[in-house]
VOBA-1610 file (N, C-alpha, C; in pm, whole numbers, padded with zeros to 5 digits, always signed):
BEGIN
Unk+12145+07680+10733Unk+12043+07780+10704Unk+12101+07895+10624Unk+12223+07959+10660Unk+12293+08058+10582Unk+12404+08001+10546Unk+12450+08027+10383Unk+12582+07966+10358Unk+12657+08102+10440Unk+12829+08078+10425Unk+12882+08143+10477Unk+12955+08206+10345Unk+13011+08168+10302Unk+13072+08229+10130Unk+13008+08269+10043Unk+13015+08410+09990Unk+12969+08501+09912Unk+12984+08473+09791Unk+12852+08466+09702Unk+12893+08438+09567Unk+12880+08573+09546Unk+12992+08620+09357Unk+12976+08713+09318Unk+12967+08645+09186Unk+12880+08736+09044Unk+12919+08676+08961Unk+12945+08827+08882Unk+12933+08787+08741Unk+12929+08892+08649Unk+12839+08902+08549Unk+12749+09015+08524Unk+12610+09033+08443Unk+12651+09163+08362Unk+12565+09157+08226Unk+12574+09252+08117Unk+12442+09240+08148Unk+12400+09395+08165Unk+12274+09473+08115Unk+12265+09574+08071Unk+12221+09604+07930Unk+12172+09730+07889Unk+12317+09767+07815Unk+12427+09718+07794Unk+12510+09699+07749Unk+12614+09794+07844Unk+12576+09736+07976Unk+12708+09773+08076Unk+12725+09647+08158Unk+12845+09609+08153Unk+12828+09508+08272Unk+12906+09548+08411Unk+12849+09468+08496Unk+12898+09488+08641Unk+12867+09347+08729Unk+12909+09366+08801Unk+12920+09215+08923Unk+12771+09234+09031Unk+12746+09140+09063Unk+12648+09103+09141Unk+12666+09007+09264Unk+12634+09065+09383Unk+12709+09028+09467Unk+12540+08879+09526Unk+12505+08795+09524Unk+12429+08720+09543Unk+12387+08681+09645Unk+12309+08758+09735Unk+12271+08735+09883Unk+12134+08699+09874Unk+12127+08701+09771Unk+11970+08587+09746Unk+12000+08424+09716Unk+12097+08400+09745Unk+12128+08267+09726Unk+12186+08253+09868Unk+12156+08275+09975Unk+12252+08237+10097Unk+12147+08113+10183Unk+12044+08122+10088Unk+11941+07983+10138Unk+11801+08058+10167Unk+11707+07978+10243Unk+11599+08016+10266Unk+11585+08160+10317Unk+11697+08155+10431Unk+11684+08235+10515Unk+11817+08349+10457Unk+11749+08434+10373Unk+11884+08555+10224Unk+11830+08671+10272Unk+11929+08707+10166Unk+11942+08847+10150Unk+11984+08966+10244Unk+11926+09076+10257Unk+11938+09149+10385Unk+11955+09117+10473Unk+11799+09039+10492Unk+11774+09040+10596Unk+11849+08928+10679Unk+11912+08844+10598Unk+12029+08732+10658Unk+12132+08812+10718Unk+12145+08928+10642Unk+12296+08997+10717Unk+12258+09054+10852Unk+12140+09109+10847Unk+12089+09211+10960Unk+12010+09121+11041Unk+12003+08978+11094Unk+11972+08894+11194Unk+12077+08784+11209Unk+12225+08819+11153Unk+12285+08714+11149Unk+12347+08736+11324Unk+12377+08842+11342Unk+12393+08852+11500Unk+12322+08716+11613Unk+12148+08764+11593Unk+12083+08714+11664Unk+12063+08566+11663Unk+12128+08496+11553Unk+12148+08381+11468Unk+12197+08284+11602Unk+12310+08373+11632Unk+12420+08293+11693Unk+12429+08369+11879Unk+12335+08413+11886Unk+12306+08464+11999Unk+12248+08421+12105Unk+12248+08408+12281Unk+12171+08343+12305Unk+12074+08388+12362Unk+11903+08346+12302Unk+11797+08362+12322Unk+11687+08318+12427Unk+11785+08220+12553Unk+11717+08150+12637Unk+11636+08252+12729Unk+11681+08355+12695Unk+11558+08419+12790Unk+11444+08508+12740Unk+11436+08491+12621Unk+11268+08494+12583Unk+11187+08392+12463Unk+11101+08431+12522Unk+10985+08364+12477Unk+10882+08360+12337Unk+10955+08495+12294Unk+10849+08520+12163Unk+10914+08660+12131Unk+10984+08708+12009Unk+10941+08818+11936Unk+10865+08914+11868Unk+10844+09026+11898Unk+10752+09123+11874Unk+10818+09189+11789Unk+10743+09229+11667Unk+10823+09329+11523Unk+10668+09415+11465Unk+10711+09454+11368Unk+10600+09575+11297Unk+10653+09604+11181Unk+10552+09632+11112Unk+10592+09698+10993Unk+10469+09705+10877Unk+10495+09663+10772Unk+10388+09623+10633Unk+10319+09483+10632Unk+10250+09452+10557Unk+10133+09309+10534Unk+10269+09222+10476Unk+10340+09316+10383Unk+10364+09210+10257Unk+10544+09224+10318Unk+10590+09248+10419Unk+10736+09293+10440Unk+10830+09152+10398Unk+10966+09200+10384Unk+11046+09074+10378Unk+11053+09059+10505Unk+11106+09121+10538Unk+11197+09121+10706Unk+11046+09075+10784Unk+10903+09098+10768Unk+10855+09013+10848Unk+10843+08874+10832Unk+10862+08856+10683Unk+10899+08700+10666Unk+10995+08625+10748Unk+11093+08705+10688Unk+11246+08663+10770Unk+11245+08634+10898Unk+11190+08718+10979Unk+11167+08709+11091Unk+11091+08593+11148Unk+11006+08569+11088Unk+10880+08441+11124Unk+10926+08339+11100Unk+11035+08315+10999Unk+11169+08182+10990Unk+11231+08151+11102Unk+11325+08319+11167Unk+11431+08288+11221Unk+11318+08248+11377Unk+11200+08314+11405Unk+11159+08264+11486Unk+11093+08108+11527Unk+11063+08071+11425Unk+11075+07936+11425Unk+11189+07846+11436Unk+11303+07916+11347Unk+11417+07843+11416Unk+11429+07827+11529Unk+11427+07915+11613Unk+11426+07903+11713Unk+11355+07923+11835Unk+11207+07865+11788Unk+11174+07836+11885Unk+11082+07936+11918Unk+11045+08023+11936Unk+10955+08158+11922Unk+10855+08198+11901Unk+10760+08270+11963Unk+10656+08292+11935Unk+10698+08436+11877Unk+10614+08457+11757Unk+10631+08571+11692Unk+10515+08631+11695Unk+10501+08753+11711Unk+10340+08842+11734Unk+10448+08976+11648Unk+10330+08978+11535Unk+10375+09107+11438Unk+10242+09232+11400Unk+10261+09348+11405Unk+10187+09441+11410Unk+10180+09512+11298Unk+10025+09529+11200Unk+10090+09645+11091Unk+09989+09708+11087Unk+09969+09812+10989Unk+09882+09951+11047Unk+09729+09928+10914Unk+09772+09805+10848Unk+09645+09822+10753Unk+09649+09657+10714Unk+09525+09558+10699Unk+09539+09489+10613Unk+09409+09452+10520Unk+09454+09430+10443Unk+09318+09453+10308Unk+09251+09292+10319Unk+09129+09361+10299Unk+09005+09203+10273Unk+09060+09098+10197Unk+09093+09161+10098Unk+09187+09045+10021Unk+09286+08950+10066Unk+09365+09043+10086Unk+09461+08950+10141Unk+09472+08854+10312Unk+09343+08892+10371Unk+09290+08845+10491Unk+09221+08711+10389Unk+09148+08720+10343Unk+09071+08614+10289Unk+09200+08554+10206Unk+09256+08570+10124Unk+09319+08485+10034Unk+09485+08567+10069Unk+09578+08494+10171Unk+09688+08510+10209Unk+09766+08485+10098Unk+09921+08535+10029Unk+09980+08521+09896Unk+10111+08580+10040Unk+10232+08557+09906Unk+10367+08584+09940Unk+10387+08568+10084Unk+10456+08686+10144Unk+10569+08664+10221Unk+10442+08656+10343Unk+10322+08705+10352Unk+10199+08698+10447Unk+10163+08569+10481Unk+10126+08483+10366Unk+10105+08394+10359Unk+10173+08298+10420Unk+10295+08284+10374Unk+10432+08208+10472Unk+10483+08253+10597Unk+10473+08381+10656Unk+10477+08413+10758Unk+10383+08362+10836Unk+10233+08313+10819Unk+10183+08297+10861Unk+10175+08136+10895Unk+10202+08082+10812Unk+10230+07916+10801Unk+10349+07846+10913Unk+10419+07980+10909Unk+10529+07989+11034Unk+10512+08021+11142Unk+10349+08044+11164Unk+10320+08062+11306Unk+10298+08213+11380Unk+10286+08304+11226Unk+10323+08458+11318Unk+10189+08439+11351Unk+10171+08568+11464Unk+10008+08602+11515Unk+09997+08734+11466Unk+09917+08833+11421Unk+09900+08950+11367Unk+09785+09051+11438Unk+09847+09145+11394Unk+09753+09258+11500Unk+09751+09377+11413Unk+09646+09415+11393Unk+09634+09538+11293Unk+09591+09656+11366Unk+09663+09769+11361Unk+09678+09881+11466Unk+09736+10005+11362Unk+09688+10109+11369Unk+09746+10220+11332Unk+09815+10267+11365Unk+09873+10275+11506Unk+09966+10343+11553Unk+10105+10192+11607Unk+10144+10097+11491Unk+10189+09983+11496Unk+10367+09974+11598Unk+10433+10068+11588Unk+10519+10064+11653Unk+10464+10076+11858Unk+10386+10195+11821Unk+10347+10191+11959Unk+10273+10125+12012Unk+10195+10036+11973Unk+10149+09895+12020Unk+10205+09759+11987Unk+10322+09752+11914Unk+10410+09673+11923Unk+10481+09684+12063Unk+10496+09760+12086Unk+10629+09771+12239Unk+10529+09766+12349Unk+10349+09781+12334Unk+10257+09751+12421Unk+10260+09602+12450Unk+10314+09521+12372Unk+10287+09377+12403Unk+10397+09319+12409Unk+10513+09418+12480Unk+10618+09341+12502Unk+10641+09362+12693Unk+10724+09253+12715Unk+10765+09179+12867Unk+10891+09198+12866Unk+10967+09134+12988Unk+11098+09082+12990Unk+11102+09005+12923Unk+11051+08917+12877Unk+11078+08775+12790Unk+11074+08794+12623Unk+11056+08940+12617Unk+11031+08934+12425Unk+11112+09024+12392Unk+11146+08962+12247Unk+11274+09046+12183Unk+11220+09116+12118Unk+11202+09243+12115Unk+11187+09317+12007Unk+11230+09374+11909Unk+11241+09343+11749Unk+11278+09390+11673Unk+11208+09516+11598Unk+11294+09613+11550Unk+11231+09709+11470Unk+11196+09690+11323Unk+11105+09776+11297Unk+11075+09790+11169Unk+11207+09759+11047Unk+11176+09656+10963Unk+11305+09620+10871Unk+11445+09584+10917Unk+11465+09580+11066Unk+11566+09504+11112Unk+11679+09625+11121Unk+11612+09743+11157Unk+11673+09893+11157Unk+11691+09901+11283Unk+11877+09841+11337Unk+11871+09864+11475Unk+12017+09806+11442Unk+12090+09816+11623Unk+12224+09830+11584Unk+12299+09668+11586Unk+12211+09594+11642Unk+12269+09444+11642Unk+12251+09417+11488Unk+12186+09478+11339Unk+12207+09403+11221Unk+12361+09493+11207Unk+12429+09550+11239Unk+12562+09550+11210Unk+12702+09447+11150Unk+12672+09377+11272Unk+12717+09239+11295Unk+12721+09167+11106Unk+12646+09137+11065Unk+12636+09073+10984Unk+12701+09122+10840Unk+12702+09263+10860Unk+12750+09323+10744Unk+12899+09375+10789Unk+12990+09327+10856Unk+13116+09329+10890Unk+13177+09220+10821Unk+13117+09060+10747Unk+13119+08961+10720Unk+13109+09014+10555Unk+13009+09033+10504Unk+12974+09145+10400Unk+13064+09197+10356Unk+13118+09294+10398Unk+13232+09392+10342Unk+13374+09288+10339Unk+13390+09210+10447Unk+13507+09165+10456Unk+13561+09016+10310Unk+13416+09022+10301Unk+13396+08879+10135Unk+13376+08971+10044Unk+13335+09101+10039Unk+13352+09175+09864Unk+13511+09248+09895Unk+13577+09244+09987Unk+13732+09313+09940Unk+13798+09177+09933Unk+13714+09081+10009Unk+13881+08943+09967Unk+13837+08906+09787Unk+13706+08921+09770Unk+13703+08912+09609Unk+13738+09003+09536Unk+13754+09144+09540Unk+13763+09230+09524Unk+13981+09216+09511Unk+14023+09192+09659Unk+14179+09144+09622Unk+14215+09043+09503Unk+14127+08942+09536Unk+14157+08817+09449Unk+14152+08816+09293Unk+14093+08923+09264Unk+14065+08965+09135Unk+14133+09079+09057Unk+14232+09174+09201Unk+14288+09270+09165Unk+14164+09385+09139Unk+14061+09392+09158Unk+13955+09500+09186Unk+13926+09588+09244Unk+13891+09709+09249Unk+13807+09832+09339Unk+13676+09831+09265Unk+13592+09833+09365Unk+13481+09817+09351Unk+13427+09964+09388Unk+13320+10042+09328Unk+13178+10141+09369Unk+13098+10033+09410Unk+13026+10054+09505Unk+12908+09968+09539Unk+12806+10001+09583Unk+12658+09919+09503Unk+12536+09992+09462Unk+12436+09899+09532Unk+12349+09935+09628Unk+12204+09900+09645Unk+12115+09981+09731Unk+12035+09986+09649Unk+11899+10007+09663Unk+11849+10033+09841Unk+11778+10100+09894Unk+11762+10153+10031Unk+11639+10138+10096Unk+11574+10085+10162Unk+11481+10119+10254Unk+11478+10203+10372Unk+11467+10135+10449Unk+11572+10196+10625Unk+11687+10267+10570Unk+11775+10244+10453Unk+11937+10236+10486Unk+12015+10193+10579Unk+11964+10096+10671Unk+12036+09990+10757Unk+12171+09907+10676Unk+12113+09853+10545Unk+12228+09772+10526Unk+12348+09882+10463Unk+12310+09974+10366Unk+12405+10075+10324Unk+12469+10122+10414Unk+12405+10177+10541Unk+12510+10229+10650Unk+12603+10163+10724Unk+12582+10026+10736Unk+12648+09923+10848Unk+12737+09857+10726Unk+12742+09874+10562Unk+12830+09831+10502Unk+12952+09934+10482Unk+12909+10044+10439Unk+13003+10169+10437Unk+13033+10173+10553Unk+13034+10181+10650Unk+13119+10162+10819Unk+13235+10098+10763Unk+13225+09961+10727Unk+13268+09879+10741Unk+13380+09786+10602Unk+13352+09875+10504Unk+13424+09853+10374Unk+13526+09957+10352Unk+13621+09951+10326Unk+13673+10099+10208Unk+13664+10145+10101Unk+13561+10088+09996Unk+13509+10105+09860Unk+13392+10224+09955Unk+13368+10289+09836Unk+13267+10411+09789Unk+13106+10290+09765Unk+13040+10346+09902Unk+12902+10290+09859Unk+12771+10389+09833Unk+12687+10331+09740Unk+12635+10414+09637Unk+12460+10407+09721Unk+12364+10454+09702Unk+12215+10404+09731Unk+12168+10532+09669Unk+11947+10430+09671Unk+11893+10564+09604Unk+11788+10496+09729Unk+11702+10618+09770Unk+11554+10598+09845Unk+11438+10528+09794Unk+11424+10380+09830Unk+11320+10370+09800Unk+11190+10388+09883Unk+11202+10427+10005Unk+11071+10429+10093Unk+11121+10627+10143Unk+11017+10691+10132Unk+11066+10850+10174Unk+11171+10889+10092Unk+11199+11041+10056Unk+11318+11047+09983Unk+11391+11075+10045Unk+11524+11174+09964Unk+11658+11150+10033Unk+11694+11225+10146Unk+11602+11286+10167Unk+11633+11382+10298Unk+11599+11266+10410Unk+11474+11212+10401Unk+11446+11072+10493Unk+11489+10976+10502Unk+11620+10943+10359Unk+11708+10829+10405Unk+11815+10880+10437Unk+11875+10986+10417Unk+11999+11056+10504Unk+11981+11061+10641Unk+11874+11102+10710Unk+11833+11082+10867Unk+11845+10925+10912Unk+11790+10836+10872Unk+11768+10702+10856Unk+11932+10682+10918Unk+11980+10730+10791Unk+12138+10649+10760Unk+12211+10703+10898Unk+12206+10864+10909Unk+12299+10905+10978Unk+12255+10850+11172Unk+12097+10823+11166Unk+12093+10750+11324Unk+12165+10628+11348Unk+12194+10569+11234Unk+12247+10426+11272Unk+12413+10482+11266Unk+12450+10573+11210Unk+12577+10636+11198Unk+12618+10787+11126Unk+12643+10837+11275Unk+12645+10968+11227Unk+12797+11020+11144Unk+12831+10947+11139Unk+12968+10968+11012Unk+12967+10863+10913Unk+12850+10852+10831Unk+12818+10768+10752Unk+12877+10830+10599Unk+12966+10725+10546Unk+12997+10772+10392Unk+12894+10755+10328Unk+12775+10727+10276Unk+12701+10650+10199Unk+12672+10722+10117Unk+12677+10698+09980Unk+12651+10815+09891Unk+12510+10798+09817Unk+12427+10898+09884Unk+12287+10892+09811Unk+12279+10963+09695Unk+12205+10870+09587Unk+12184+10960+09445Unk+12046+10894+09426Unk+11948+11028+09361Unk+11834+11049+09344Unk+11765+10989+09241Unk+11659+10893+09298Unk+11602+10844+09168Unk+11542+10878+09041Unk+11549+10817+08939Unk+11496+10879+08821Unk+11362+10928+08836Unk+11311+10921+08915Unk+11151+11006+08907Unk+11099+10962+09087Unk+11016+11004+09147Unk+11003+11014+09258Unk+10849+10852+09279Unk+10879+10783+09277Unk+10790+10662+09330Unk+10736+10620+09473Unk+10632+10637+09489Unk+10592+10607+09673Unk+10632+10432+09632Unk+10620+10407+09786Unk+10681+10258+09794Unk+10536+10187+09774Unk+10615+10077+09672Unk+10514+09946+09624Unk+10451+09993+09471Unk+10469+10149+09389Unk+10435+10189+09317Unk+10387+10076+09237Unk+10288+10038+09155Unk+10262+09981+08990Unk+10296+10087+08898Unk+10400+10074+08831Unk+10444+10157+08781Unk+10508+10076+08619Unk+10390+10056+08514Unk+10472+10018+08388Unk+10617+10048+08356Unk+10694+10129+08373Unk+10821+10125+08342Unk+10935+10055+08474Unk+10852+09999+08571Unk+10892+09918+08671Unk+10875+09776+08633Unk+10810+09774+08601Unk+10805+09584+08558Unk+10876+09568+08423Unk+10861+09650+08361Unk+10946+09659+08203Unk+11084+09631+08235Unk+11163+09758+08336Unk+11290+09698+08360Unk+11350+09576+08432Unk+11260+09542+08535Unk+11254+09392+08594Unk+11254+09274+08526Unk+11156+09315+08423Unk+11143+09224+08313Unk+11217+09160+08221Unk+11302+09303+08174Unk+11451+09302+08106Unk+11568+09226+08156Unk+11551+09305+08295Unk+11665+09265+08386Unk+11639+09091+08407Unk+11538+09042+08376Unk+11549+08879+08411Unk+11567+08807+08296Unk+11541+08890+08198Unk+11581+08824+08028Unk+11734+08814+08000Unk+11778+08960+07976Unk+11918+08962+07994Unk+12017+08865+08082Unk+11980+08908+08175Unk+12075+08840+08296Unk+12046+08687+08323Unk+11936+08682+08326Unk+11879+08508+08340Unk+11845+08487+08553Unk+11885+08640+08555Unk+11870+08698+08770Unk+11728+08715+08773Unk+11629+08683+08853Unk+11522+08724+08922Unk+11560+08811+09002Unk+11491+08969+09024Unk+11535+09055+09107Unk+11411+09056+09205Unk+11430+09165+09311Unk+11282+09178+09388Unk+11236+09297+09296Unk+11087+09299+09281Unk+11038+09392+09204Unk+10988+09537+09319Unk+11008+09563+09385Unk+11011+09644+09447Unk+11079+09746+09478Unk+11212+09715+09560Unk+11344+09818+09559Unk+11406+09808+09410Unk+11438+09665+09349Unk+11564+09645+09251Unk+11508+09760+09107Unk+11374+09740+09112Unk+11353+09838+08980Unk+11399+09981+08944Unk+11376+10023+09096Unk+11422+10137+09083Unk+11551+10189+09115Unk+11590+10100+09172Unk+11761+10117+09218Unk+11843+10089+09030Unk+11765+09999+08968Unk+11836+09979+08836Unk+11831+10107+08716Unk+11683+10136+08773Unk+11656+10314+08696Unk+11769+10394+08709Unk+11783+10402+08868Unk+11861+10495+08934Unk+11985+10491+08835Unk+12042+10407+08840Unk+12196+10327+08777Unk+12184+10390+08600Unk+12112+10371+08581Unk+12123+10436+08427Unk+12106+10556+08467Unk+12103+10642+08519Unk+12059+10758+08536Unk+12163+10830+08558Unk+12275+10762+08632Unk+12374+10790+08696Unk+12527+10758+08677Unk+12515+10637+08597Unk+12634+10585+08579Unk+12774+10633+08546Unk+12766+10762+08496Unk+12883+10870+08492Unk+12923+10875+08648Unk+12855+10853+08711Unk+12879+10842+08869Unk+12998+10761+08894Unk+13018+10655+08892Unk+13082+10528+08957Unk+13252+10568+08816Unk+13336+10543+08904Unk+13459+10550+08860Unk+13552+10403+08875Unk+13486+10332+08926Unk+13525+10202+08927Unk+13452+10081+08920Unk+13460+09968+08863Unk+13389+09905+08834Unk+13280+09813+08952Unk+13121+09860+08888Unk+13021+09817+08968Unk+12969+09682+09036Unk+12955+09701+09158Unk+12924+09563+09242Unk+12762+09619+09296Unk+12662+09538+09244Unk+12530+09565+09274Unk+12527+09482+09372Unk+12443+09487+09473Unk+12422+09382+09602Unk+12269+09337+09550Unk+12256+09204+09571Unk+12119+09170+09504Unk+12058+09092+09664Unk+11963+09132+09705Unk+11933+09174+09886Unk+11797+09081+09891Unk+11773+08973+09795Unk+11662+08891+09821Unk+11538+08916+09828Unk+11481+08900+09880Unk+11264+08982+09868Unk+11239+08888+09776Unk+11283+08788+09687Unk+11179+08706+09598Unk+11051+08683+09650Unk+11019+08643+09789Unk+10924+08623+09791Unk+10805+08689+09771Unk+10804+08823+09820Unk+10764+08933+09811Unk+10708+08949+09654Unk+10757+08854+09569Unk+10743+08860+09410Unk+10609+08859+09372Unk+10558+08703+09440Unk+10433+08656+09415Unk+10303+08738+09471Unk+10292+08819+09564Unk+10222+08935+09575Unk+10216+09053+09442Unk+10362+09070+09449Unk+10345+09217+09392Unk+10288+09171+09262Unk+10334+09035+09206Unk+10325+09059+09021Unk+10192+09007+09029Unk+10119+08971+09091Unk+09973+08944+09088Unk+09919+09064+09075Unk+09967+09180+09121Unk+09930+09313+09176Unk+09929+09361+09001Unk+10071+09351+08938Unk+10069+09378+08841Unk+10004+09297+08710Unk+09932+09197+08775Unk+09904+09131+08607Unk+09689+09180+08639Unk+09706+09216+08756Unk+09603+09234+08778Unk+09537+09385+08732Unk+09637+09524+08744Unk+09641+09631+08674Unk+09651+09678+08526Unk+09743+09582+08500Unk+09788+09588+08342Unk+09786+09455+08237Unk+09594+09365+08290Unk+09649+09230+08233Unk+09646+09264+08065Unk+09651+09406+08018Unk+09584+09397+07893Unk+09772+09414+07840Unk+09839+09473+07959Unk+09977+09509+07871Unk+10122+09424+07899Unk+10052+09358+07973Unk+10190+09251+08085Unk+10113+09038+08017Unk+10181+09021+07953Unk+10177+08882+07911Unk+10173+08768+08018
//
């Protein structure tokens, strides 16, 4: 289900190149959210019955989740605070497959606190985006495959991705000795500095501010433009969500980094087929 060896490769964009660390290739079950359930992977679960989580319609991590619960066995019941006619009638992306996997759904406004309403002794509950201290675990594995590549190559690496929670930025900077980099994509940086510092209050993580201030899921023409680029150039599919703007960020900043760049590429493809519907549907007069 998860490979265990880290690919890295090397990409020119925009006429800078830097390395890409490929956690969208670790199989079905990538990206993040592979690092931040790899704990529970190998954990034993004989004493419950079903997982309870929350969050968004279109989340990765509720995808992820509705996999690993099928792996093993699980009833999954997931909670989110809005879901649109649309996508009730005609299910797409990571909803859609979550659902094929068996999640059950509950639409509630106040979603965390009626998530933990429908939990027992027997249910695991996960948080919102897998923001909790067992995804640690996984990113100890993480850090320990970008310094043996990082040796093997004679390298120091800056290292750059993109933030939600800041779960994975914080539990990697713990855990690396390279300088790690992030920008906010959900709340800004005052709300991912809190984020970062609950999961660790002596967190190195170095937040830098995005090129313009975007609420999360923005349609934003100069967001698909660079996504767009970024898959021409490189020949990489990114997630169009965090990666756009984390790549803004990077031009914005790049006087920043004093050693050569390792982007973490954190999976969400699925998440694709939602959003760019979203976008061909806003801009079919300017998007081909």
């Amino acid at each position: 289900m998860i490979e265990t060896k880290a690919k890295i490769d090397k990409i020119e964009f925009s006429g800078f190149e830097f390395y890409l660390l490929r956690d969208d290739l670790l199989g079905e079950f990538n990206g993040n959210k592979a690092r931040k359930l790899a704990y529970l992977l190998q954990a034993d679960l004989s004493k419950f019955n079903k997982i309870v989580s929350f969050g968004s319609s279109q989340s990765n991590a509720m995808y992820s989740i509705s996999v690993f619960a099928k792996l093993k066995g699980l009833e999954f019941e997931y909670v989110m605070s809005h879901l649109s006619s649309n996508l009730a009638t005609n299910p797409v992306g990571n909803f859609k497959f979550a659902l094929e996997n068996g999640m059950k759904i509950f639409v509630e406004e106040n979603r965390r606190e009626f998530a933990l309403s429908l939990c027992d002794e027997k249910t695991l509950f996960i948080e919102e985006g897998v923001a909790q201290p067992q995804a640690e675990f996984g990113f100890i594995k993480q850090a320990r495959d970008i310094e043996e590549f990082a040796r093997q190559n004679l390298l120091k690496f800056d290292i750059f991705l993109p933030s939600g929670t800041g779960t994975s930025a914080a539990y990697l900077a713990k855990h690396t000795k390279f300088d790690v980099f992030t920008t906010p994509c959900v709340g800004d940086e005052t709300f991912l500095k809190e984020q970062i510092q609950n999961l660790d209050p002596l967190s190195k993580v170095k937040i830098l501010p995005p090129s313009k201030k975007y609420h999360f899921g923005d349609l934003k023409l100069e967001l698909f433009k660079i996504w767009h680029e970024l898959k021409e150039q490189s020949g990489v599919e990114f997630d169009l969500i965090y990666d756009p703007v984390g790549f803004l960020t990077l031009l914005k900043n790049f006087d920043k980094f004093k050693n050569p760049l390792l982007y973490i590429h954190q999976g969400g493809l699925i998440g694709n087929i939602s959003q760019l519907q979203r976008y061909k549907y806003k801009f079919k007069d300017e998007i081909v």
